[in-house]
Steps between C-alpha positions, in 0.01 A plus 500: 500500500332196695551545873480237723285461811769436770642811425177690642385545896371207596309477838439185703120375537588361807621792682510764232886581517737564236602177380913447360643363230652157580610134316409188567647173373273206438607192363853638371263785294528880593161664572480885587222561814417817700521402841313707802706611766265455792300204418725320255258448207594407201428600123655339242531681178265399260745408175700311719239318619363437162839340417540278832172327416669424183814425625314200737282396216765440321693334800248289537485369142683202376702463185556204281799559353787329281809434567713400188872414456700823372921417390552304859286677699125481554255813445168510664260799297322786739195551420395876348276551732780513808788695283224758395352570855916515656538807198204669614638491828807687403720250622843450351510177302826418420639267268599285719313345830636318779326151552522316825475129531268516825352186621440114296280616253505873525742807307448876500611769270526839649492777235583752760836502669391771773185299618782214587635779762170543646310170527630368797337182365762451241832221548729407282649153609798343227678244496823423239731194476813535299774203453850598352794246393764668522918326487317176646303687764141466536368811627157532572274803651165519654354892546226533687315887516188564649383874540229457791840370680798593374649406825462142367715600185793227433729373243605107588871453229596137527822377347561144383860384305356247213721203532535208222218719254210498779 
């Protein structure tokens, strides 16, 4: 039976108290420290270290990857390398991922619906037009939803008769 080392005593250098178990988030990634009561030093468990340095290499690297048309939709392939280190994490990948169109130029995938609830760096901003013809009636919608302010949240119906086929 392998033990591991947070579960002993462990005593600041510092100040030689008893330090306490504690978590720490970093970067969106959950790291398990002992913390020290009186002077607030930190210790971050070695395994979880180990895998944050990972974690940021990783990060850090950048992926050339295809994207190729699939029915009418395009796929873009992860690379091993990512999908392998997100199972050694543990982390729930589910089928499917929610992508976000962020910025010109930039989507995300998140993998993991509970880090949505957490990373206060997260917004979701849509935008959907629909136009219905309906017994000569244009009727045409704008919905607007944006979850850093839902205040802002509106639906805009406009309703037109079509006269002589325009």
């Amino acid at each position: 039976m392998t033990q591991d080392i947070f579960d002993s005593k462990i005593l600041c250098k510092e100040c030689n108290s008893q330090m306490r178990k504690s978590e720490l988030f970093k970067n969106g990634f959950k790291m398990r420290v002992m913390v020290c009561p009186k002077c607030n030093g930190k210790l971050n468990h070695p395994l979880d270290k180990s895998e944050y340095n990972k974690f940021i290499n990783l990060k850090n690297k950048e992926f050339q990857v295809k994207m190729r048309m699939v029915g009418n939709s395009y796929a873009v392939s992860i690379p091993r390398e990512i999908v392998y280190f997100m199972n050694e994490q543990k982390r729930k990948m589910n089928e499917m991922v929610r992508l976000c169109f962020e910025d010109m130029g930039r989507v995300s995938l998140n993998f993991n619906q509970s880090n949505l609830k957490t990373n206060s760096n997260t917004r979701i901003i849509k935008a959907r037009e629909v136009k219905i013809l309906n017994d000569g009636k244009l009727i045409h919608a704008k919905q607007f939803s944006d979850s850093a302010h839902p205040e802002r949240n509106k639906t805009i119906v406009k309703k037109r008769k079509i006269q002589n086929g325009r």
